[in-house]
N, C-alpha and C positions, 0 to 999 in steps of 0.2 A: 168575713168568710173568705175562704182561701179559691183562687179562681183555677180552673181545673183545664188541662188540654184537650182539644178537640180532637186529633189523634191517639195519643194516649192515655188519657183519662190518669195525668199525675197532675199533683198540684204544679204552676208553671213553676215555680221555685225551682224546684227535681228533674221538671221534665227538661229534654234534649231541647224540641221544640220551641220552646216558651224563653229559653235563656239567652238573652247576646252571647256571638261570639266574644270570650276575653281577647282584652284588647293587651296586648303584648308590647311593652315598649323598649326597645332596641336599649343595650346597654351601652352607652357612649365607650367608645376605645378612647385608652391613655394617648394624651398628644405624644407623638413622635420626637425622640431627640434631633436634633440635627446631626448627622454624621458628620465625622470629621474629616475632612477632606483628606485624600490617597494623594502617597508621593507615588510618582511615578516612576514606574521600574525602566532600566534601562531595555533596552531593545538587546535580545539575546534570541537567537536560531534556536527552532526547538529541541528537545534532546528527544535524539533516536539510538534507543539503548539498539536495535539489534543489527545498527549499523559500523561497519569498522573503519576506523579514519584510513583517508587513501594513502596515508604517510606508512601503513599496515600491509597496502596491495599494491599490486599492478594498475596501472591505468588499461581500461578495455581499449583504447585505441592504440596500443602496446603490439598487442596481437595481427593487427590488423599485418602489415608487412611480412611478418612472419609467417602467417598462412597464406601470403602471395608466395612466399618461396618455398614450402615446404608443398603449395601446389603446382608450384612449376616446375618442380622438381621429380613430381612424381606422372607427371606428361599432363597438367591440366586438371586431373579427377584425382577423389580419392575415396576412401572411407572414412568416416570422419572420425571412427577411434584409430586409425592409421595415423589419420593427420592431426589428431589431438596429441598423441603418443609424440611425433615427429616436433609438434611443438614445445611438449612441453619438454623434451628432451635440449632444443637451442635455446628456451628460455632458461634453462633451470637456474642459474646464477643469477635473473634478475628478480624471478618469482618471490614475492617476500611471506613470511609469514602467514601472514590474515591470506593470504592465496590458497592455501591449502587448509583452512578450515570450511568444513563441508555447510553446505545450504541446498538445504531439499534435497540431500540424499548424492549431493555430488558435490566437489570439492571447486570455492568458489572459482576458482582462474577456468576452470574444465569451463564453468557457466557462464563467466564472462567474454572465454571465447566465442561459444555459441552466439553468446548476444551481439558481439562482431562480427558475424559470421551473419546475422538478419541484415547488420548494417549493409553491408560490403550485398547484399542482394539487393537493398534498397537504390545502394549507390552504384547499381549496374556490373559489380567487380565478380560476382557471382553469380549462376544461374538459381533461380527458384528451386525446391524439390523436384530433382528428375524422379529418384529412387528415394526409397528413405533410407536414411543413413548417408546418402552420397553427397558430396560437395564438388563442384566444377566451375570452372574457371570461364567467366565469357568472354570474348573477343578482348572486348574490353579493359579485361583482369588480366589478360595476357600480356598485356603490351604497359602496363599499369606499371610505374619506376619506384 
């Protein structure tokens, strides 16, 4: 005679209760080849496609002189599209190609000066933002050779 669960009242066969958990046995994984060992690539710089070789541009430290003369020229201060204007007007024969294609909405030499233009505050040649827009010359920038 078949023996019956005490909660469910199924023979244990059937019942939830009455039955071992099955027992599951893991399926062995295929051994592993051994990889074949990697040649080794040479050492190459990463490629930065949306950068332009500087054989393309101006170097930013280019500028640098040029906006001490085109501010001492104009008594010390300026407006900086004055003095962008004024520059690129004495650079124009060294400016190369890759200088005048645009990056973020402004043609890169116009952004490279600016970025000269942080330098030359860092390195005292320039005052911080008086105005915005304005660029000025400090003591320092003045007497600068």
């Amino acid at each position: 005679m078949a023996e019956y669960c005490d909660r469910c009242d199924l023979p244990l066969d059937q019942c939830v209760h009455g039955r071992p958990a099955p027992v599951v046995v893991p399926k062995a994984a295929p051994p592993k080849k051994p990889a074949a060992p990697r040649k080794a690539k040479p050492a190459q710089p990463p490629v930065e496609t949306r950068r332009v070789p500087t054989a393309r541009r101006t170097s930013t430290t280019a500028y640098r002189q040029v906006i001490l003369e085109v501010l001492r020229d104009m008594g010390g201060r300026g407006q900086a599209d004055e003095i962008l204007a004024e520059v690129e007007r004495r650079l124009g024969s060294r400016l190369r190609d890759g200088d005048y294609e645009v990056v973020q909405g402004e043609a890169r030499w116009r952004r490279a000066a600016r970025f000269e233009r942080k330098d030359m505050v860092e390195a005292g040649l320039l005052e911080p933002v008086i105005e915005r827009g304005v660029w000025q010359l400090t003591p320092a920038g003045l007497s600068e050779g």
